[in-house]
BAPANU-950903 format. One record per residue (C-alpha): x, y, z. Coordinates in steps of 0.1 Angstrom, whole numbers, padded with zeros to 4 digits, always signed. Example, Ala and Ser with C-alpha at 12.3 -4.5 7.8 and 13.67 -1.06 7.14 Angstrom:
+0123-0045+0078;+0137-0011+0071;
END
This chain:
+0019+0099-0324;-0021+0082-0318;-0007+0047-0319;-0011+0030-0287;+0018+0013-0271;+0022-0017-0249;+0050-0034-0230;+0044-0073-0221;+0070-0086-0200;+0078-0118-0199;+0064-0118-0231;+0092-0142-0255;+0069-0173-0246;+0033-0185-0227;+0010-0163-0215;+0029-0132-0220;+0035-0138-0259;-0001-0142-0263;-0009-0113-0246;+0015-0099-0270;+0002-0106-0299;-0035-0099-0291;-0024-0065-0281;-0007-0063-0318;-0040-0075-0329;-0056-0051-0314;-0033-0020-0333;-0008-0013-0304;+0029-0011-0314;+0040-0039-0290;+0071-0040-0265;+0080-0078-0264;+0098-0082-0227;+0123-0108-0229;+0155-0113-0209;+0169-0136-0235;+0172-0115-0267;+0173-0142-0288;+0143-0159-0277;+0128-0123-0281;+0136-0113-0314;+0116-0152-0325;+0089-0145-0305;+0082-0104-0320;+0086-0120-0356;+0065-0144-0346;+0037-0119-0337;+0045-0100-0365;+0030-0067-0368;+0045-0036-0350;+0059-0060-0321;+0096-0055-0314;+0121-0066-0288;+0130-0050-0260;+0158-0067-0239;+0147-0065-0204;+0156-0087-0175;+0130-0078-0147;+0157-0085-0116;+0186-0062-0130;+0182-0025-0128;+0204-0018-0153;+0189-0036-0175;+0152-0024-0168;+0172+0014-0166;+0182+0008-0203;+0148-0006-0211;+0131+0025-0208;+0155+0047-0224;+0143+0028-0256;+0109+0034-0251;+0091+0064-0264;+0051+0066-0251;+0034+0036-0228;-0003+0036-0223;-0005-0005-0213;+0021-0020-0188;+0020-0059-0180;+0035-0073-0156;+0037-0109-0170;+0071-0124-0160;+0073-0147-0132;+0087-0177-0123;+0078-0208-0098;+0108-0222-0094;+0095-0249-0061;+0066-0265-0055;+0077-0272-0015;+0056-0262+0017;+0071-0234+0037;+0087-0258+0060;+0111-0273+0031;+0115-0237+0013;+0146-0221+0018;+0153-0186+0020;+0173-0187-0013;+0139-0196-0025;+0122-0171-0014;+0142-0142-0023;+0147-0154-0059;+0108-0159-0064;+0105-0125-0047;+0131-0109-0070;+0109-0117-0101;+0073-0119-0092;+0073-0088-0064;+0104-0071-0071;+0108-0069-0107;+0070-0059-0108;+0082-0033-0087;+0110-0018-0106;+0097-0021-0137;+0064-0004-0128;+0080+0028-0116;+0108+0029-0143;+0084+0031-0166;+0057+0053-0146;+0071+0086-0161;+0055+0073-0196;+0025+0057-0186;+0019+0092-0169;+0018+0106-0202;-0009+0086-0215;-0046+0098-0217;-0054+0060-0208;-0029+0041-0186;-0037+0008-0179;-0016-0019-0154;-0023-0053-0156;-0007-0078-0133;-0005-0114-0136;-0013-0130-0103;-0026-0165-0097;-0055-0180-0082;-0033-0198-0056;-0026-0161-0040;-0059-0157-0033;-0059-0161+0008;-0095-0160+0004;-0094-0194-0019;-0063-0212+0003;-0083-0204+0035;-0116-0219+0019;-0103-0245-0008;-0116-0237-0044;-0118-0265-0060;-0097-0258-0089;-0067-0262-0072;-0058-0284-0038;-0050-0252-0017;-0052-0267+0013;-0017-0284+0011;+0007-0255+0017;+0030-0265-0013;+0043-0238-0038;+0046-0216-0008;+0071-0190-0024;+0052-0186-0057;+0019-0189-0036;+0026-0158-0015;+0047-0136-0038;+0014-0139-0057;+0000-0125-0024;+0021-0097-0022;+0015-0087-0059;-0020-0084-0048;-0013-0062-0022;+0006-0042-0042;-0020-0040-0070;-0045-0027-0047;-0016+0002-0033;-0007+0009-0066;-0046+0015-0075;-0053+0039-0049;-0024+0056-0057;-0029+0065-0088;-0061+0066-0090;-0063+0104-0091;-0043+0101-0122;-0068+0080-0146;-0053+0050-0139;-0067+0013-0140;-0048-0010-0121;-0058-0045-0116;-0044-0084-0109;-0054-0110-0133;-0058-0146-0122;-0050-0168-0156;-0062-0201-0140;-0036-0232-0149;-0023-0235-0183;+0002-0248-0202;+0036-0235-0196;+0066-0243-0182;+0061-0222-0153;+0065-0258-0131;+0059-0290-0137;+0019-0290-0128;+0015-0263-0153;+0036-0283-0178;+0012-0312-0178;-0020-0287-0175;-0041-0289-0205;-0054-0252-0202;-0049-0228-0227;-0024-0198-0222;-0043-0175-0251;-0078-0178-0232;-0063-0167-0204;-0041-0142-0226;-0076-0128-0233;-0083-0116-0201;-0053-0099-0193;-0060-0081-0228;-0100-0076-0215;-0079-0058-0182;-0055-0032-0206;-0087-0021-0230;-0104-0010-0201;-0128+0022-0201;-0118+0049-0182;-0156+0038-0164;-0138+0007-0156;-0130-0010-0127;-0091-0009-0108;-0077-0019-0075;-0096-0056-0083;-0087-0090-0087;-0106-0110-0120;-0102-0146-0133;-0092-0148-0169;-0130-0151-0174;-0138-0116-0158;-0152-0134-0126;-0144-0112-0095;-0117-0136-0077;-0114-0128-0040;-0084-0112-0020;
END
């Protein structure tokens, strides 16, 4: 009944499996998000430990519905799953674009989060971690940061879903804030993933950045929430 629990979606491959398994590292029984069970099942073995499968497609309620019927207790939720499916400006992105990058990275985030809400309510230490990106910064695209070129207004649906998620993290903070909880937006910096074809040829890391999101679910009740961090714990602004 003490054994923390975790759900990572997203979590059969990249970032979110490392986040996985340094969460099983850790000593939490581990919820391993994946849409495709197959993929799933490799990736919990994989980790090992108390990780297990739990079939969950973000963008179908049903599916996110039957998800938390399996689930018992929740003190960690991360919101891990998204997808960048075009790199185009705004003035090439189409709506269908849009809505599908929507469905995932602001929707699904969405959906999940209060599905599961009722459990994470139950925990003496709930803790939401969402994975943002640098490139939603409007702070960073406004005034370039160098580690990515900001200023050309490509990956504009994955850019400002990213945006939105933001927004939401802080409104989700105040929120609950009365309750205990820690909610904050993790910047992972460019790794290698098949997110898109940038990351793809990226030489960064996914477990360093992994780390931080983990740095973000063991915080103290002390800690900070409603803020944005790069995987390093730098502040990263709105």
């Amino acid at each position: 009944m003490n054994e923390r629990t975790a759900l990572v979606t997203g979590a059969n491959k990249g970032i979110g499996q490392h986040i996985a398994r340094l969460l099983a590292a850790e000593g939490f029984r581990v919820y391993v998000g994946s849409r495709d069970a197959r993929r799933g099942r490799r990736a919990a073995e994989e980790i090992g430990g108390a990780a297990r499968l739990l079939v969950l497609d973000v963008t179908d309620p049903d599916s996110i519905a039957a998800a938390a019927e399996q689930v018992d207790r929740l003190d960690v939720l991360v919101n891990n799953a998204g997808i960048s499916p075009s790199l185009a400006p705004p003035t090439e992105t189409g709506t269908d674009d849009l809505r599908r990058t929507y469905e995932t990275n602001v929707f699904g985030v969405v959906a999940v989060t209060n599905s599961f809400l009722p459990l994470l309510r139950r925990s003496p230490h709930p803790r939401i971690v969402n994975v943002s990106s640098g490139t939603g910064s409007l702070t960073w695209s406004t005034n370039p940061n160098p580690q990515f070129a900001s200023g050309s207004g490509g990956a504009a649906a994955y850019r400002s879903s990213k945006a939105a998620l933001n927004a939401l993290t802080v409104l989700y903070a105040q929120t609950l804030a009365e309750e205990g909880f820690k909610v904050n937006a993790l910047a992972p910096g460019l790794r290698a993933t098949d997110l898109n074809p940038r990351a793809a040829s990226a030489g960064g890391d996914p477990a360093e950045a992994a780390a931080g999101a983990v740095r973000l679910a063991l915080l103290p009740d002390d800690g900070p929430t409603g803020a944005f961090f790069s995987w390093d714990g730098t502040p990263v602004p709105w």
